[in-house]
N, C-alpha and C positions, 0 to 999 in steps of 0.2 A: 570431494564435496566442499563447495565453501559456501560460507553463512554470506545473504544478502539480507541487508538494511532497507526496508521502505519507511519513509517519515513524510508525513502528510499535514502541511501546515491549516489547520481545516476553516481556516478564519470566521464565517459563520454558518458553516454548513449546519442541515438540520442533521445532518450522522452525529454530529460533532458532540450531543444530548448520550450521555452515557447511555441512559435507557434505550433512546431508541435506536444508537447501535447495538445494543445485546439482543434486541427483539430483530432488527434488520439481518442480521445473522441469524438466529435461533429459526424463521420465518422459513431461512434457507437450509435445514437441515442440522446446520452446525451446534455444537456444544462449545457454550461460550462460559470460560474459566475463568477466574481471576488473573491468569498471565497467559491464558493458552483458550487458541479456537481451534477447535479438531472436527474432524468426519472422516472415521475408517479410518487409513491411514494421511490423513493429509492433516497436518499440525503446523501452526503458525503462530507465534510467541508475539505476546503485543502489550504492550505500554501506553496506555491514555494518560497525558503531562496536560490535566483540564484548564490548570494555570494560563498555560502557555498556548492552549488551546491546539495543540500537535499530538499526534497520532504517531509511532513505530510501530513499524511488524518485521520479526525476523522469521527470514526461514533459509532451508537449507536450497541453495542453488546450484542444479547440477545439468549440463548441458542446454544451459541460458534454460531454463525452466522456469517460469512466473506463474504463481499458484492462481489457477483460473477465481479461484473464490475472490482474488487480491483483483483482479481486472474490473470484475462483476460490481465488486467496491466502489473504484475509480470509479467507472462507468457509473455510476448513483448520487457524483457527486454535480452540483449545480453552480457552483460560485465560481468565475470565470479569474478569479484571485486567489482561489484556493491553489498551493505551491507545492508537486511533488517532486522530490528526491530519491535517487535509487542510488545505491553504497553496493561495493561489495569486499569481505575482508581480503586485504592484502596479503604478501608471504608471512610478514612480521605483524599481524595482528591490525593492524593500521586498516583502514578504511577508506576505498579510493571511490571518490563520486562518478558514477556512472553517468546520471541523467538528473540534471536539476532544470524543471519546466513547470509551469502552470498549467492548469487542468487542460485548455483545451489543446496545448500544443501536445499535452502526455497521449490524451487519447487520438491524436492525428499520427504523430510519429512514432508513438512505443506501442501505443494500443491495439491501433489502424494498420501501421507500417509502411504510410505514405512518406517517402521517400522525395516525393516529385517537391520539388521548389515552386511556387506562383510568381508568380509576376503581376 
């Protein structure tokens, strides 16, 4: 099993409003913690940096698994500048970037899994 990193630079998304991410989850079933969104067994550790106005969520990644609740996320987000990130821990702890793209390339190629180039 290894821990993956999502960091979502959320520049002015309305998720971005602590409140109305804890309800935009809450809305969807989830129990949303001070460090931790859970339902049943599905658990996702996350860090609001409102300074910096950035999002992390860890969770455990295991046969490229990306927690459907994390996509549903993405998928809600509107600002064509908003910048996601996907990590995952290395042998020695270290943290190797996966996927750094802004929203709409995330949901064409990571989300979608359009693959095809345009022209």
């Amino acid at each position: 099993m290894v821990e993956a990193v999502l960091a979502i630079d959320m520049v002015d998304e309305e998720l971005s409003d602590e409140a109305v991410f804890n309800s935009w989850f809450s809305e969807r079933g989830y129990d949303v913690g001070e460090e931790v969104i859970s339902k049943g067994n599905e658990q996702i550790v996350y860090n609001l940096y409102s300074k910096a106005n950035v999002f992390i969520f860890k969770f455990e990644n295991t046969n490229d698994y990306f927690p459907e609740i994390l996509i549903d996320f993405i998928s809600s987000l509107q600002n064509k500048e908003t910048q996601i990130s996907v990590a995952e821990e290395g042998q020695y702890g270290e943290y190797n970037t996966l996927v750094d793209m802004y929203l709409s390339d995330f949901i064409t190629y990571v989300i979608n899994g359009d693959d095809e180039v345009k022209e």
